[in-house]
C-alpha positions in Angstrom: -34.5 -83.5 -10.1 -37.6 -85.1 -8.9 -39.1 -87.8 -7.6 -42.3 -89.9 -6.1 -41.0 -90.2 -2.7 -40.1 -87.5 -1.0 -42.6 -84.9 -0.1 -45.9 -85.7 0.5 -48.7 -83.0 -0.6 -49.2 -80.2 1.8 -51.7 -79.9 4.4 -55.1 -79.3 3.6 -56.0 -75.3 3.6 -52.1 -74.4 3.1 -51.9 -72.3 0.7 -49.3 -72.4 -2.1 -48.3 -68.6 -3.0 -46.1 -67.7 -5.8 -43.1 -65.3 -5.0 -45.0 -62.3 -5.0 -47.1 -64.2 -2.2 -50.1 -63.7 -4.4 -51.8 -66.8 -5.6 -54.3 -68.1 -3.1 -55.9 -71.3 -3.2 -59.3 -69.9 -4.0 -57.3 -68.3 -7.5 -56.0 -71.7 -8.1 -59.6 -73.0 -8.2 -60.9 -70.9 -10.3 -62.6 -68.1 -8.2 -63.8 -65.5 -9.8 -61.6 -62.2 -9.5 -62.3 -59.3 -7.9 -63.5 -56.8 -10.3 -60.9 -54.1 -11.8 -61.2 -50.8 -11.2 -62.1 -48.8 -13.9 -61.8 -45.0 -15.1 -61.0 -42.0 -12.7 -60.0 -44.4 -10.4 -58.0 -46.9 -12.1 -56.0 -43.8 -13.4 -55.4 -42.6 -10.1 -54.0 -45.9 -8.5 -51.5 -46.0 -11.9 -50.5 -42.6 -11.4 -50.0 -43.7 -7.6 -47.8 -46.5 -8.5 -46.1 -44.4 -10.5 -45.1 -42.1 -7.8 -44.1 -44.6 -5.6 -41.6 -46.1 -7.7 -39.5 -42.9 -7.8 -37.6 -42.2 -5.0 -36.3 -46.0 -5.1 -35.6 -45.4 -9.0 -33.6 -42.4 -8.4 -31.5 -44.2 -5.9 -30.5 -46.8 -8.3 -29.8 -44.0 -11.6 -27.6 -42.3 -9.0 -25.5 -45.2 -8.4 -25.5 -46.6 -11.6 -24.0 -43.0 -12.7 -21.6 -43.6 -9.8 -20.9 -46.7 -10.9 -20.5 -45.6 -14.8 -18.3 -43.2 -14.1 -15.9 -45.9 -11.8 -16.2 -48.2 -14.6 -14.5 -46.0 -17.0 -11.9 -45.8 -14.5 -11.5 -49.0 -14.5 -12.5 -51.1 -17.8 -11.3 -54.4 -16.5 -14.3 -54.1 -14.1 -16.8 -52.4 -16.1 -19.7 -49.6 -14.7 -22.6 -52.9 -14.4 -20.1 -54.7 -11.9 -19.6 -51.7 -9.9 -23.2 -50.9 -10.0 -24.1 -54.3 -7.9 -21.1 -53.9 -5.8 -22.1 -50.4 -5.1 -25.6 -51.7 -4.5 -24.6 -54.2 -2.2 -22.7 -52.2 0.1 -25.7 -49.6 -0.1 -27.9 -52.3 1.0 -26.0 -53.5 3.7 -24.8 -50.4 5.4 -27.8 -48.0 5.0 -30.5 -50.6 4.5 -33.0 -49.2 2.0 -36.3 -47.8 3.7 -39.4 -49.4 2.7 -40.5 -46.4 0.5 -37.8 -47.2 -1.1 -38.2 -50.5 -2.3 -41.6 -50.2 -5.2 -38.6 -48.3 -7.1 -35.5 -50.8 -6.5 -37.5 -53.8 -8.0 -39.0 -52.0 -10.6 -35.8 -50.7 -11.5 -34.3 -54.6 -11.2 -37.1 -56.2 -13.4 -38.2 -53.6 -15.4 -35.3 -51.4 -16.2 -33.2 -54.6 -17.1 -35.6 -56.1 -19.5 -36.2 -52.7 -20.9 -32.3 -52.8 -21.7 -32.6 -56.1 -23.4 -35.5 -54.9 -25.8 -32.8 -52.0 -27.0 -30.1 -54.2 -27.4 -32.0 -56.1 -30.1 -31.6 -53.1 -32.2 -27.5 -53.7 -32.9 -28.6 -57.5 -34.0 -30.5 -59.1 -37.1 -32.8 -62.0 -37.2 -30.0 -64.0 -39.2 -28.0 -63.4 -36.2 -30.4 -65.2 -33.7 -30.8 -67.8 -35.8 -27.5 -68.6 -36.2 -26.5 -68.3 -33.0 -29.9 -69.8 -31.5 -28.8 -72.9 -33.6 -24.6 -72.7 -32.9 -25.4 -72.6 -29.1 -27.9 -75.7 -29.3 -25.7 -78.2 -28.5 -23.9 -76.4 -25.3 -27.3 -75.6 -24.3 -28.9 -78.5 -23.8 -25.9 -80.7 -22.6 -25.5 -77.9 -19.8 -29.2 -78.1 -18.8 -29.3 -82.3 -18.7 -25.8 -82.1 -16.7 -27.4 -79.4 -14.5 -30.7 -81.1 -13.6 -29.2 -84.4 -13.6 -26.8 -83.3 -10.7 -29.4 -81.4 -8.8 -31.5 -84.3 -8.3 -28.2 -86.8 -7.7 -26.1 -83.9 -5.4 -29.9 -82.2 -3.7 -30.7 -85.9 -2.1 -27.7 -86.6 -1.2 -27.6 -83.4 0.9 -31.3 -84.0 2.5 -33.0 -81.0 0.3 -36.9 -81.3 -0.3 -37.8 -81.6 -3.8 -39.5 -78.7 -4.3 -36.2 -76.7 -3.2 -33.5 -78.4 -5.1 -36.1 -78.7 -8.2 -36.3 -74.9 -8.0 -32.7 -74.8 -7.6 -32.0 -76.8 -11.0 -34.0 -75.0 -12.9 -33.0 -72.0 -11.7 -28.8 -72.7 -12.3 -29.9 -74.4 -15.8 -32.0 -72.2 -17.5 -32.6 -68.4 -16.0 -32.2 -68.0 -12.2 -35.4 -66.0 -10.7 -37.2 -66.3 -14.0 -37.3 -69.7 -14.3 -37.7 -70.3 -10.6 -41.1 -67.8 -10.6 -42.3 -70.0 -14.0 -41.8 -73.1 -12.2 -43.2 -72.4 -8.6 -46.9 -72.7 -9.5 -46.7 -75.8 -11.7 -45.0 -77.6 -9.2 -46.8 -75.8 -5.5 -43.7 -74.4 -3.9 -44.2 -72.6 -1.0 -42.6 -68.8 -0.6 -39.8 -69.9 1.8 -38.9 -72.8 -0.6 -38.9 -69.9 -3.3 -36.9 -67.3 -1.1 -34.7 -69.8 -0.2 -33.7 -70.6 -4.0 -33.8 -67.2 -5.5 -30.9 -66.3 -2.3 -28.6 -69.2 -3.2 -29.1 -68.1 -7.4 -28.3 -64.8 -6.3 -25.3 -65.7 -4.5 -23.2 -67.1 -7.6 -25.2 -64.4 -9.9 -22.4 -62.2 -7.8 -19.8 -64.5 -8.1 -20.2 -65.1 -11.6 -20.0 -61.2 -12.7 -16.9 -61.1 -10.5 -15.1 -64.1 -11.8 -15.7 -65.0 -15.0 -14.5 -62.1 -17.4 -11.4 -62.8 -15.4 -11.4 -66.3 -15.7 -12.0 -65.8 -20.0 -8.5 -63.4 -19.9 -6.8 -66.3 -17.7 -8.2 -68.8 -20.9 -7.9 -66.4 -23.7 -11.6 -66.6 -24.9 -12.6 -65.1 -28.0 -15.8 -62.6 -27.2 -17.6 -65.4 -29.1 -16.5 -68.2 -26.8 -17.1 -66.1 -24.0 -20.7 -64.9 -24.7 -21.4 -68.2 -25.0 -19.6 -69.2 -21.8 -21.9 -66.4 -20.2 -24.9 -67.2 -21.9 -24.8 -71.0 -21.0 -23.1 -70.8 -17.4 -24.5 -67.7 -15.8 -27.9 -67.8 -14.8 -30.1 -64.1 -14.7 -30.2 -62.4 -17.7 -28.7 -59.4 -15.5 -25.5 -61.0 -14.8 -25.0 -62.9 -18.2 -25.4 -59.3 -19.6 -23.2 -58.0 -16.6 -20.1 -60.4 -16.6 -20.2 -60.2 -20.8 -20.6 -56.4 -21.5 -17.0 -56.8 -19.1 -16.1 -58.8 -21.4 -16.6 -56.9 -24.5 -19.2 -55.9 -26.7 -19.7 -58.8 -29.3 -19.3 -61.2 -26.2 -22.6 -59.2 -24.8 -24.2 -59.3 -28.3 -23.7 -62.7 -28.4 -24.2 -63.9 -24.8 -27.6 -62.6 -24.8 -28.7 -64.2 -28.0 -27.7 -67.0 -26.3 -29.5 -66.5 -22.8 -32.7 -65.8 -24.4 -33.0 -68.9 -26.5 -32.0 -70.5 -23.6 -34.8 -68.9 -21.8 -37.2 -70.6 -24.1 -36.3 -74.2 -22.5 -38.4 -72.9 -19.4 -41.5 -74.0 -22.3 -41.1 -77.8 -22.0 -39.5 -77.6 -18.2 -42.5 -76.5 -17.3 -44.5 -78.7 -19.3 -42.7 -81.9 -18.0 -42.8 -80.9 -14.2 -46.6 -80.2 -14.6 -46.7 -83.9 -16.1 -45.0 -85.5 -13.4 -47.0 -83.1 -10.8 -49.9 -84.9 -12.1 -49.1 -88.3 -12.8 -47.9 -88.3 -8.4 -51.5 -86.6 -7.7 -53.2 -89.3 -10.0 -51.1 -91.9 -8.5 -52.5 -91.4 -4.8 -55.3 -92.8 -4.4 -56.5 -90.9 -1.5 -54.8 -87.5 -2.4 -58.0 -85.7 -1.8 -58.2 -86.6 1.4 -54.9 -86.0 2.2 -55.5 -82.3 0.8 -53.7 -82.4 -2.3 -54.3 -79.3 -4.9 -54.6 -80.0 -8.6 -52.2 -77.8 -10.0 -53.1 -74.8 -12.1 -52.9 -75.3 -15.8 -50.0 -74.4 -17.7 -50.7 -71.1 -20.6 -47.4 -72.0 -23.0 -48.3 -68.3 -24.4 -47.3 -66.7 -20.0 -44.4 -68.8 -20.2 -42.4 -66.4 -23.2 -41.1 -63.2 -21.6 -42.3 -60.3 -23.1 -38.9 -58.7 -23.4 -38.3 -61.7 -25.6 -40.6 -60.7 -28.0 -39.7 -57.2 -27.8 -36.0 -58.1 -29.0 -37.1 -60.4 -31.5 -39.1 -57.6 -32.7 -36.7 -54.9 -32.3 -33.8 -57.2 -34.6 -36.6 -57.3 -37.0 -36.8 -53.5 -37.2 -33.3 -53.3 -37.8 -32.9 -56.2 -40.1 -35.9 -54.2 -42.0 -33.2 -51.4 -42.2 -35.1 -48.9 -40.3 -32.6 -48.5 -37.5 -30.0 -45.9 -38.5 -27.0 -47.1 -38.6 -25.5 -43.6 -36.5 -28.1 -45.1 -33.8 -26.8 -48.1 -32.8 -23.9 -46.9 -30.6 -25.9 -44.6 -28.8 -28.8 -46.9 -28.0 -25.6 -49.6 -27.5 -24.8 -46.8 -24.3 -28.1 -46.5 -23.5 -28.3 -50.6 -23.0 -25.5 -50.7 -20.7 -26.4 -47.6 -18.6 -29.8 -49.5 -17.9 -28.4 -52.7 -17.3 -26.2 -50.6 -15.0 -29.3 -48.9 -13.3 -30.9 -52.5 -12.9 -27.4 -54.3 -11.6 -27.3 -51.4 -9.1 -31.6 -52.1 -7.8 -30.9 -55.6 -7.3 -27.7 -55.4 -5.6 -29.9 -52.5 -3.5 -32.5 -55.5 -3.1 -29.3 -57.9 -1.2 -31.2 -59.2 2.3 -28.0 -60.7 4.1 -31.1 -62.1 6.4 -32.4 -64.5 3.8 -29.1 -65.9 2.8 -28.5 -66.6 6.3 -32.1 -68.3 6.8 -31.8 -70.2 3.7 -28.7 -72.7 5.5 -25.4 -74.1 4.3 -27.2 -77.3 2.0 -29.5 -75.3 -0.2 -25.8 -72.8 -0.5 -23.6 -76.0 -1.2 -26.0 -77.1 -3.5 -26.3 -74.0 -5.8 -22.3 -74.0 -5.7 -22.3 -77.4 -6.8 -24.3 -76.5 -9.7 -23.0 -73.8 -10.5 -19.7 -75.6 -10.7 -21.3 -78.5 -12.8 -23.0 -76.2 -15.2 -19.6 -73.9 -15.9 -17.3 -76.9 -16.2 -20.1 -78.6 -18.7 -20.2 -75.5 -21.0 -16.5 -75.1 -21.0 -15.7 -78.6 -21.7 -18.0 -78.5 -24.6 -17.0 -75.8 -26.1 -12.9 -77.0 -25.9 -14.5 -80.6 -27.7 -15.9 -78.8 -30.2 -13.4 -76.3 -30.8 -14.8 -72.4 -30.5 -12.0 -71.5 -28.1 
C-alpha cells in the first residue's frame, strides 16, 4: 500500500492540513497553542455553536421522520436507506445553504455515534467477546486482501501513495474514520483527503443499496449478514444502514463487528508512522529538501470515544441495570438517529468533489470494494456460517 519511491516529501513551507484543514505546520512543531477562552466567554461561544448547529439539525430530523415514515412503507428498504436517498436528492436539487451546514455534520458525526453508544444497551460484554473473537479471522483476511490490492491495483492505475494509502485503509477498516486517523501520520494533503473520503462515500451508497438485497438473493442468516456488513462495508453509518435493512440481530451483530474492526486503525497507524519514518531517516538530505517529521502517534486518540461509550453501555446492561421493557424503545431510538445521521450525510453529497476527484481514484475504490466483499464472502462460505 506503500512504498519508497513514489512521492517525494512536499515542498518546503507546504503545509500538511488534516481534513478539517486545521493542522498547521507550526502545530506539528510543537507551537505553543493559543490560549482557550475561559468563563463568560467561553460560555458564550458554546452556546453560539449551539445555535448554529440547529437549523441544519432540524433539516436532517425532518427527513429522517420523512424517511421513517417511508420506511415503514416499505420494509425491504428500511427508513436509514430512505433517509440518505432523501438526503441526496435534498442536496442536489436545493443545495443546502451554508447556515445550514454546522448542523448537517454535527448531525452526521455526532448523531450517528450517539446512536451507536445506545445500541450497546441491547448487547452484553459476553456478546462482544464472542463475536469480537468469531469475526477475527474474516477480519483480518479482509484487511490484508484489501491493502494488498490497493497497493498492487493503486500503481498500476498511476495513484500517488498518499491517495491510494488513504484509500486502503479507508475500504479495509472504517471509511472517513480511518482515513482522518491516518492523514496526519502519514502528511496527506486536504485534496488527497477529499479526494478519498468522495470515492469511500460513493460505495458507502452503493453498499446500503445492494447488499441487504444481495443477502435475500444468498439466503444469509442475520448472523452471516452482520458479519458480511460489518467486514465489507466501510462507515459505521452504512454498516448500521445496510444491516438494520437487514434485520435486527444482523445490526446487533454487524456493529459488534465494525467496532472491533475499528480497533485495527491502532497498529495501521502505528506501522505507517514506522515506515513514514524509516523513508525520512533514509534521505539523507530530507531537511533540505523540506521534509516534516511527522507528528507522534497518541494510541489513547486513536480509540473512538463512541467505542468506549458502547463498551460501557453493554457493561451497564450486562450489570443488569438496563430494564429489560427498555431495550426496544432505546432499540427505536438507535435507528431513528442513525436515520437522522444517514439523512445529514447524504444532505452533505458535493457532486463537485466526486467529479474533481477523477475516474482512477473511483475505479480504484470499486476495485476494493469488490476485493474486500468477495474476500469476506468467500471466507465465510469456507468456514461455513452461511
Amino acid at each position: 500500500m506503500t512504498d519508497d519511491s513514489d512521492v517525494s516529501p512536499p515542498a518546503h513551507g507546504s503545509p500538511r492540513t488534516t481534513p478539517s484543514g486545521s493542522a498547521t505546520a507550526a502545530e506539528d512543531a510543537g507551537a505553543p497553542a493559543p490560549a482557550q477562552e475561559t468563563g463568560p466567554a467561553r460560555a458564550g461561544g458554546m452556546g453560539a455553536a449551539l445555535l448554529s448547529r440547529l437549523p441544519g439539525l432540524a433539516l436532517a430530523v425532518a427527513i429522517a421522520a420523512v424517511a421513517t415514515v417511508l420506511g415503514r412503507l416499505m420494509p425491504v428498504v428500511g427508513g436509514p436507506v430512505s433517509g440518505i436517498v432523501l438526503g441526496v436528492l435534498v442536496a442536489v436539487v436545493v443545495r443546502p445553504k451554508t447556515v445550514l451546514r454546522p448542523g448537517i455534520a454535527f448531525a452526521g458525526r455526532g448523531v450517528l455515534q450517539t446512536a451507536v453508544v445506545v445500541l450497546g444497551a441491547q448487547l452484553s460484554l459476553g456478546q462482544i467477546l464472542k463475536v469480537g473473537v468469531g469475526s477475527l479471522p474474516v477480519m483480518l483476511v479482509t484487511l490484508a486482501a484489501c491493502l494488498a490490492a490497493a497497493y498492487w491495483l493503486g500503481r498500476r492505475l498511476g495513484i500517488v501513495r498518499d491517495l491510494r494509502t488513504l484509500i486502503g485503509v479507508g475500504t479495509g477498516i472504517c471509511g472517513a474514520s480511518a482515513i482522518a486517523a491516518v492523514t496526519p501520520v502519514i502528511g496527506a494533503l486536504e485534496a488527497e483527503v477529499a479526494y478519498a473520503v468522495s470515492t469511500i462515500f460513493v460505495f458507502n451508497v452503493a453498499a446500503v443499496l445492494t447488499f441487504p438485497f444481495l443477502g435475500h438473493l444468498l439466503d444469509m442468516s442475520q448472523h452471516a449478514f452482520g458479519l458480511f456488513a460489518g467486514t465489507a462495508v466501510n462507515d459505521m453509518s452504512s454498516v448500521v444502514a445496510a444491516a438494520t435493512t437487514y434485520g435486527g440481530p444482523a445490526a446487533d451483530y454487524a456493529v459488534v463487528v465494525k467496532l472491533a474492526r475499528t480497533l485495527l486503525i491502532i497498529p495501521i497507524c502505528l506501522g505507517l508512522a514506522a515506515l513514514v519514518r524509516r523513508r525520512a531517516a533514509a534521505t539523507a538530505d530530507s531537511a533540505e529538501a523540506g521534509g516534516t517529521e511527522p507528528r507522534r502517534i497518541r494510541v489513547g486518540r486513536l480509540i473512538p470515544w463512541f467505542l468506549v461509550g458502547f463498551i460501557a453501555l453493554a457493561a451497564i446492561n450486562t450489570a443488569g441495570l438496563v430494564p429489560q421493557a427498555a431495550h426496544e424503545p432505546l432499540s427505536t431510538l438507535a435507528v431513528f438517529l442513525i436515520t437522522v445521521a444517514l439523512s445529514a450525510i447524504g444532505l452533505s453529497t458535493e457532486p463537485a468533489k466526486l467529479r474533481r476527484a477523477g475516474p482512477a481514484p473511483l475505479l480504484l475504490g470499486g476495485l476494493l470494494w469488490l476485493v474486500v466483499s468477495a474476500t469476506s464472502l468467500l471466507l465465510q462460505y469456507l468456514l461455513g456460517h452461511f
